[in-house]
GURO-553439 format. One record per atom (N, C-alpha, C): chain; atom name; residue in one letter; x, y, z. Coordinates in nm, 3 decimals, decimal comma, always signed. Example, Ala and Ser with C-alpha at 12.3 -4.5 7.8 and 13.67 -1.06 7.14 Angstrom:
R   chaine   atome   residu         x         y         z
R        A       N        a    +1,319    -0,569    +0,780
R        A      CA        a    +1,230    -0,450    +0,780
R        A       C        a    +1,320    -0,330    +0,780
R        A       N        s    +1,285    -0,225    +0,708
R        A      CA        s    +1,367    -0,106    +0,714
R        A       C        s    +1,290    +0,003    +0,787
END
This chain:
R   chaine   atome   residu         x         y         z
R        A       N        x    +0,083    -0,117    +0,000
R        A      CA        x    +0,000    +0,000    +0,000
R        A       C        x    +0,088    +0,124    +0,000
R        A       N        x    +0,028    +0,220    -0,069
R        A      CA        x    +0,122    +0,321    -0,084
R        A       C        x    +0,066    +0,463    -0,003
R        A       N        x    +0,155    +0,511    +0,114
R        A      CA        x    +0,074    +0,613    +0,217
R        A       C        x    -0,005    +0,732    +0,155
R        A       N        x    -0,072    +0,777    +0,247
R        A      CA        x    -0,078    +0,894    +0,228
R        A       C        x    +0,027    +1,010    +0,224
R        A       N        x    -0,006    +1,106    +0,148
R        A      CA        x    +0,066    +1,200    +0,116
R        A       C        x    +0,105    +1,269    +0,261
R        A       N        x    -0,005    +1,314    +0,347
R        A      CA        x    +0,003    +1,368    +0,485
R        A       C        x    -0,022    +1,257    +0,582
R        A       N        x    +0,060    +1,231    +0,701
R        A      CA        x    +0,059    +1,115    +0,787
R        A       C        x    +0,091    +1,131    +0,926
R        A       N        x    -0,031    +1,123    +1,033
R        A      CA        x    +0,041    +1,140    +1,135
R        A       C        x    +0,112    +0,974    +1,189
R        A       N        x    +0,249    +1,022    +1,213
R        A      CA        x    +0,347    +0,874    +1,241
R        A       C        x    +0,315    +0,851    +1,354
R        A       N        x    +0,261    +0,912    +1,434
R        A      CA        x    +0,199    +0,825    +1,602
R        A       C        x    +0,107    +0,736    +1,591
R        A       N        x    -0,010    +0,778    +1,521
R        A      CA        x    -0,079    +0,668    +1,509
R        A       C        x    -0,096    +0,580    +1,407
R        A       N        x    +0,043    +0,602    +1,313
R        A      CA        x    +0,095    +0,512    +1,213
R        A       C        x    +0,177    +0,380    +1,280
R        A       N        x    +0,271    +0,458    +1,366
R        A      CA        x    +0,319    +0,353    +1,441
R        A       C        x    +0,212    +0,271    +1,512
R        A       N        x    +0,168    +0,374    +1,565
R        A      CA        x    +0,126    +0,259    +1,701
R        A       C        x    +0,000    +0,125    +1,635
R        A       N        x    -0,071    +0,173    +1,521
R        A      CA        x    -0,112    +0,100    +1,456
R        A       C        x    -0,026    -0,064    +1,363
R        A       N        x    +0,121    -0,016    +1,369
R        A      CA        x    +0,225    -0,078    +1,310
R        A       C        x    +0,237    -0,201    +1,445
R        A       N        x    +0,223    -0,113    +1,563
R        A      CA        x    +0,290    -0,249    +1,664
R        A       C        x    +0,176    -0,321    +1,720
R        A       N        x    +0,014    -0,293    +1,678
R        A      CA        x    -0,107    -0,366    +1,677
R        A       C        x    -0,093    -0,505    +1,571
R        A       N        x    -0,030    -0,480    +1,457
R        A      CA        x    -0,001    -0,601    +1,370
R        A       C        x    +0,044    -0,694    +1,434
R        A       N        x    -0,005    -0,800    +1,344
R        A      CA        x    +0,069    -0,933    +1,445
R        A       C        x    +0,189    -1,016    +1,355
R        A       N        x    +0,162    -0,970    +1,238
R        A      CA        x    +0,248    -1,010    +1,153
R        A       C        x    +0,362    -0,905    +1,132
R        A       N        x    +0,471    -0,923    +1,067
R        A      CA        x    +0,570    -0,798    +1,022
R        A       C        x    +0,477    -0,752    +0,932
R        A       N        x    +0,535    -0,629    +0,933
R        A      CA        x    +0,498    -0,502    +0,835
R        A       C        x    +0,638    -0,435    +0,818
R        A       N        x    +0,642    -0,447    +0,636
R        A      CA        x    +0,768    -0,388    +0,640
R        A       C        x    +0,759    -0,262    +0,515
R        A       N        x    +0,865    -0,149    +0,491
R        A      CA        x    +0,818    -0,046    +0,426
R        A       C        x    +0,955    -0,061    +0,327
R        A       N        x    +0,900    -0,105    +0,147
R        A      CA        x    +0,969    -0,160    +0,056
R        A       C        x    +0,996    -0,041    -0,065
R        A       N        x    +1,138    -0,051    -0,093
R        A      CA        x    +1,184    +0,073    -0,183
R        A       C        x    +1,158    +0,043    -0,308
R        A       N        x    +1,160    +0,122    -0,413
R        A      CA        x    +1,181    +0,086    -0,561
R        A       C        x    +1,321    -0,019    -0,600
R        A       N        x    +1,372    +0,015    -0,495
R        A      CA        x    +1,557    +0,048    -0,523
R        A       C        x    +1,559    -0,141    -0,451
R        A       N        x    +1,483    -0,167    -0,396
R        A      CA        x    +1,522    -0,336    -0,322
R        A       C        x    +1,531    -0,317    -0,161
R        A       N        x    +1,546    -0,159    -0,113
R        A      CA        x    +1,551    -0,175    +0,058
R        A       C        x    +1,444    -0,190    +0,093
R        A       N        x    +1,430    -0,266    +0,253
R        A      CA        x    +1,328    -0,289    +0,301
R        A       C        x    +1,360    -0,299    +0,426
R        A       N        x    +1,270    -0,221    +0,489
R        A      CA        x    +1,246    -0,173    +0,643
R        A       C        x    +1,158    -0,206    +0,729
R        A       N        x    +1,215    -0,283    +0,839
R        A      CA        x    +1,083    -0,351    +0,920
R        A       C        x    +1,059    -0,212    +0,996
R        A       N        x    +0,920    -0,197    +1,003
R        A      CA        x    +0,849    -0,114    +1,050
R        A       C        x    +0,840    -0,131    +1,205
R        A       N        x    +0,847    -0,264    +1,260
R        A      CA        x    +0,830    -0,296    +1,381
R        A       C        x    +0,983    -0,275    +1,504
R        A       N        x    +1,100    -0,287    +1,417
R        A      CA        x    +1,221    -0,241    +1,465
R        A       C        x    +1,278    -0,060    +1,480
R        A       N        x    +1,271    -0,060    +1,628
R        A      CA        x    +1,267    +0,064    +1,655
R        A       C        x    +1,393    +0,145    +1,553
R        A       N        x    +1,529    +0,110    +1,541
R        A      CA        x    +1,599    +0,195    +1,410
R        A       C        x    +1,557    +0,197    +1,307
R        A       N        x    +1,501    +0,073    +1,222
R        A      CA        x    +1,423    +0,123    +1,157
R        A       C        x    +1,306    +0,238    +1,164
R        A       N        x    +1,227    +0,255    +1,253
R        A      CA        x    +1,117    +0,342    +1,254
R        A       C        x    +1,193    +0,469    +1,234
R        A       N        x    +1,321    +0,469    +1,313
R        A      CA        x    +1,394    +0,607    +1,312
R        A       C        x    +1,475    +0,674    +1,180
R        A       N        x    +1,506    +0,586    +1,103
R        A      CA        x    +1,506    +0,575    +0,982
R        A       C        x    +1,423    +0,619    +0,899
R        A       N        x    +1,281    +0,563    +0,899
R        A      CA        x    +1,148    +0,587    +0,823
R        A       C        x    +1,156    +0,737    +0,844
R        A       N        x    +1,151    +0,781    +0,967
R        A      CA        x    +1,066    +0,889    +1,047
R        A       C        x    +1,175    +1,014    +0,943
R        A       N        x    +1,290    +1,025    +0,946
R        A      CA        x    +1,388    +1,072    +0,919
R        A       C        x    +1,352    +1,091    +0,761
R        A       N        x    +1,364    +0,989    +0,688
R        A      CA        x    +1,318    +0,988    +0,567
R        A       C        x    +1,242    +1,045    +0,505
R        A       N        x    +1,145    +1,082    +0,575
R        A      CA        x    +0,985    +1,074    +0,541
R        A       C        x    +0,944    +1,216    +0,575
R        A       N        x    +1,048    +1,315    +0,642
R        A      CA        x    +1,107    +1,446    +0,670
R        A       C        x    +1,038    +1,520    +0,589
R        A       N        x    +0,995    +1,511    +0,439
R        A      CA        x    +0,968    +1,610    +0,333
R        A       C        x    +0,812    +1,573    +0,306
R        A       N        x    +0,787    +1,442    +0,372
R        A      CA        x    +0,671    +1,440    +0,304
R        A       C        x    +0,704    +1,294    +0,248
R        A       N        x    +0,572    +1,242    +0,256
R        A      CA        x    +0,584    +1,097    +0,197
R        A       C        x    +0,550    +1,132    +0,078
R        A       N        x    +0,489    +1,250    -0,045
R        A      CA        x    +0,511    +1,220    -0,130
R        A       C        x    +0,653    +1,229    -0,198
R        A       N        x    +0,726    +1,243    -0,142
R        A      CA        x    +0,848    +1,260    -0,202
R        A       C        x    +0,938    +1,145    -0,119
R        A       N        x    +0,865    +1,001    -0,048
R        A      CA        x    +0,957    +0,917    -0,027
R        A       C        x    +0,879    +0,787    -0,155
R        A       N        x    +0,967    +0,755    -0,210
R        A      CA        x    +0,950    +0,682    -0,301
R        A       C        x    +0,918    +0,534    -0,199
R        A       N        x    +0,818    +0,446    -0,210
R        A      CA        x    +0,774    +0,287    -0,175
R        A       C        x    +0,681    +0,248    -0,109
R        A       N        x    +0,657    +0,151    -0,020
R        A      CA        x    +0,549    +0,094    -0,045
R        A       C        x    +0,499    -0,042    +0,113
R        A       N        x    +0,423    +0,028    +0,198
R        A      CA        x    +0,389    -0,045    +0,287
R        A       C        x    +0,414    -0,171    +0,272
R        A       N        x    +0,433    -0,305    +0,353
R        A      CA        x    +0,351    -0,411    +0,319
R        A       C        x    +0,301    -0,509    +0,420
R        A       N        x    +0,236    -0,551    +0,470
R        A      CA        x    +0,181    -0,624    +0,579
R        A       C        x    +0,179    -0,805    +0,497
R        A       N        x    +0,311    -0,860    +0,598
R        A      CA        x    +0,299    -0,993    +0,544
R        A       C        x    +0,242    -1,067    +0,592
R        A       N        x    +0,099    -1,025    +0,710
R        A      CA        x    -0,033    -1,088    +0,721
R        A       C        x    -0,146    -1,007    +0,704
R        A       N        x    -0,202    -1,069    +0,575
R        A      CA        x    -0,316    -1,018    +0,527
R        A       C        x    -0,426    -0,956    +0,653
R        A       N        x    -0,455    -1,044    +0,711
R        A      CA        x    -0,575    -0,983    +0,872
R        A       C        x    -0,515    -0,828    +0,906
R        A       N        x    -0,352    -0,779    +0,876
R        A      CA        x    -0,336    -0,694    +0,918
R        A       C        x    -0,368    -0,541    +0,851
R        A       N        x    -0,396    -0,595    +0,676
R        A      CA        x    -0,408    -0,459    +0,629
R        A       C        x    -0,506    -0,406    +0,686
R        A       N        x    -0,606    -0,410    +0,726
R        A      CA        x    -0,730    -0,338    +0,813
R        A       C        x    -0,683    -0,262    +0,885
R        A       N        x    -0,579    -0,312    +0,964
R        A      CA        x    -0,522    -0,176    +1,077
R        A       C        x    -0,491    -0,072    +1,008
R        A       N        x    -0,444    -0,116    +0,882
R        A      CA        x    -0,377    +0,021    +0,813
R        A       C        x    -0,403    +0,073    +0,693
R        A       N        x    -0,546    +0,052    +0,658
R        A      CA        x    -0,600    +0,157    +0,582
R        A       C        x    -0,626    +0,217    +0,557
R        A       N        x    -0,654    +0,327    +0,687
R        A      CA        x    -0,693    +0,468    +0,747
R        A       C        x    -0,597    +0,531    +0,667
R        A       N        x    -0,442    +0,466    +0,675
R        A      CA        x    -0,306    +0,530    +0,632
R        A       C        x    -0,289    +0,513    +0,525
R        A       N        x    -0,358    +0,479    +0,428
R        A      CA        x    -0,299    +0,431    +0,273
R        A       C        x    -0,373    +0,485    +0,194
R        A       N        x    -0,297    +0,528    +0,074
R        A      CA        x    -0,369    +0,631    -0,064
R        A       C        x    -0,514    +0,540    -0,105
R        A       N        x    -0,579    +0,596    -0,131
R        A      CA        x    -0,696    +0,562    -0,218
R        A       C        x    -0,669    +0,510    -0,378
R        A       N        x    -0,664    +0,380    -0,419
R        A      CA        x    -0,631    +0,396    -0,557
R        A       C        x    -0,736    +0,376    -0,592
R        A       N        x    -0,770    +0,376    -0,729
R        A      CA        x    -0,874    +0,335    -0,789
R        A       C        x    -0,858    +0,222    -0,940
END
């Protein structure tokens, strides 16, 4: 899933450590960031500095039951 443009990360996270499965946040480029590991988050958070539209990738919850937590947070595609 690809975020929203505007995001508050508190209740991005805290929605992140409700998952029961990993959730990890995947680059164009091949990096991939567990969402659930606190340097990682610090990483994300850092990144994500300008605006998620200008961080290039792509949520992913590798248990399905979990995308529900986090749809509030994810673009609308159509």
């Amino acid at each position: 899933m690809k975020l929203k443009e505007t995001l508050d990360l508190e209740r991005f996270f805290a929605a992140v450590r409700q998952c029961r499965g990993q959730v990890t946040f995947e680059t164009p480029e091949g990096d991939v960031l567990n969402l659930k590991s606190s340097l990682c988050l610090f990483v994300f958070t850092a990144a994500s500095q300008k605006g998620f539209v200008h961080l290039p990738g792509r949520v992913r919850c590798h248990d399905p039951e979990d995308e529900p937590l986090l749809a509030e947070f994810a673009e609308v595609t159509e």
